[in-house]
N, C-alpha and C positions, 0 to 999 in steps of 0.2 A: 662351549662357553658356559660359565659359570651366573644366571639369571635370578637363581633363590636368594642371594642378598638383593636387588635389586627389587622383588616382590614383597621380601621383607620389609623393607626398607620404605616403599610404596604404601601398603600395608599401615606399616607404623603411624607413616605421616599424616595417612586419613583412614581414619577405619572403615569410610563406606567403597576406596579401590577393591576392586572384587576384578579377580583374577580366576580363571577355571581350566584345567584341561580340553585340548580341542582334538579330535577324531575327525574331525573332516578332511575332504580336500586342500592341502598345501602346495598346488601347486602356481607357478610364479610369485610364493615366497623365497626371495635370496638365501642359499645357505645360513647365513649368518645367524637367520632370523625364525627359521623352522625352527629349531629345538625352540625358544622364546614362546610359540605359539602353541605348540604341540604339547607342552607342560604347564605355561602359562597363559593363555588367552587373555588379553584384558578388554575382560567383557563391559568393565564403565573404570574407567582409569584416567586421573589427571594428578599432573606433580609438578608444581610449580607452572602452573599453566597452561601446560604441555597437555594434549589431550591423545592417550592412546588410542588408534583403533581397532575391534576384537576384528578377529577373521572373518568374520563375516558378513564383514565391510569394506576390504582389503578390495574387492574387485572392484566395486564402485569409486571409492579413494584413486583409485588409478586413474578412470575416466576423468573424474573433476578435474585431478592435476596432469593430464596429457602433456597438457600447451611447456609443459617443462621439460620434458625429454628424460623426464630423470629416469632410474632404474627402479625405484620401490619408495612409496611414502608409506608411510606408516604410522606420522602422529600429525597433530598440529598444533601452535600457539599461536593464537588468538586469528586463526582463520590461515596464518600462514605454513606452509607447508614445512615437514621434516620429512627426509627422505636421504635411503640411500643411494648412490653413484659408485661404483667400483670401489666398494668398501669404508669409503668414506661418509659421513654422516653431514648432512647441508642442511638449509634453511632459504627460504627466498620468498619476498614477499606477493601475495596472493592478488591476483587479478592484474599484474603488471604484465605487458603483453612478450616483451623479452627482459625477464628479470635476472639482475644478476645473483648468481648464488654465493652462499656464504658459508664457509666452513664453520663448520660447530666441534666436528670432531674425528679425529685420524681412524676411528671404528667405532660400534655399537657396545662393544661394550664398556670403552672410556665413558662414553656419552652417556649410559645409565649409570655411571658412579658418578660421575660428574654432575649431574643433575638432581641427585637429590644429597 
């Protein structure tokens, strides 16, 4: 996947997103979503609300959001979860004990062109 307009792009829109290469451990990131991380980490990142989180958050993110069953969050607005599901990109709101989710986008990388 093609993620440099999308950091571009981030970038532009606020010049304090600060994105940086990550050498760490990736593992139980989604294919989709390792190269994103591996090139681009966002280490303080928000677009239109949306709050990235860098890797090295990733494991904690997980824990908070259990209670969803999802497969991988990786952002949030305004508390509520973003997360993928078998490649799909959802949404569902936070602290709801079975909450229903909500398609945002048919993959990751609609959902960053789409978003900013």
């Amino acid at each position: 996947m093609e993620f440099s307009k999308f950091v571009e792009k981030a970038v532009l829109y606020d010049h304090r997103n600060i994105f940086s290469a990550y050498d760490g451990n990736l593992n139980g990131i989604p294919d989709e979503l390792k190269e994103f991380y591996q090139k681009s980490n966002p280490v303080d990142v928000e677009v239109n609300s949306v709050r990235f989180f860098p890797a090295e958050e990733l494991h904690e993110l997980q824990a908070e959001y259990s209670y969803l069953n999802a497969q991988f969050v990786f952002a949030s607005c305004n508390g509520d979860p973003i997360f993928l599901q078998d490649g799909l990109v959802y949404t569902a709101p936070h602290g709801v004990e079975k909450p229903k989710w909500e398609l945002l986008s048919s993959n990751i990388e609609t959902y960053l062109a789409e978003l900013l």
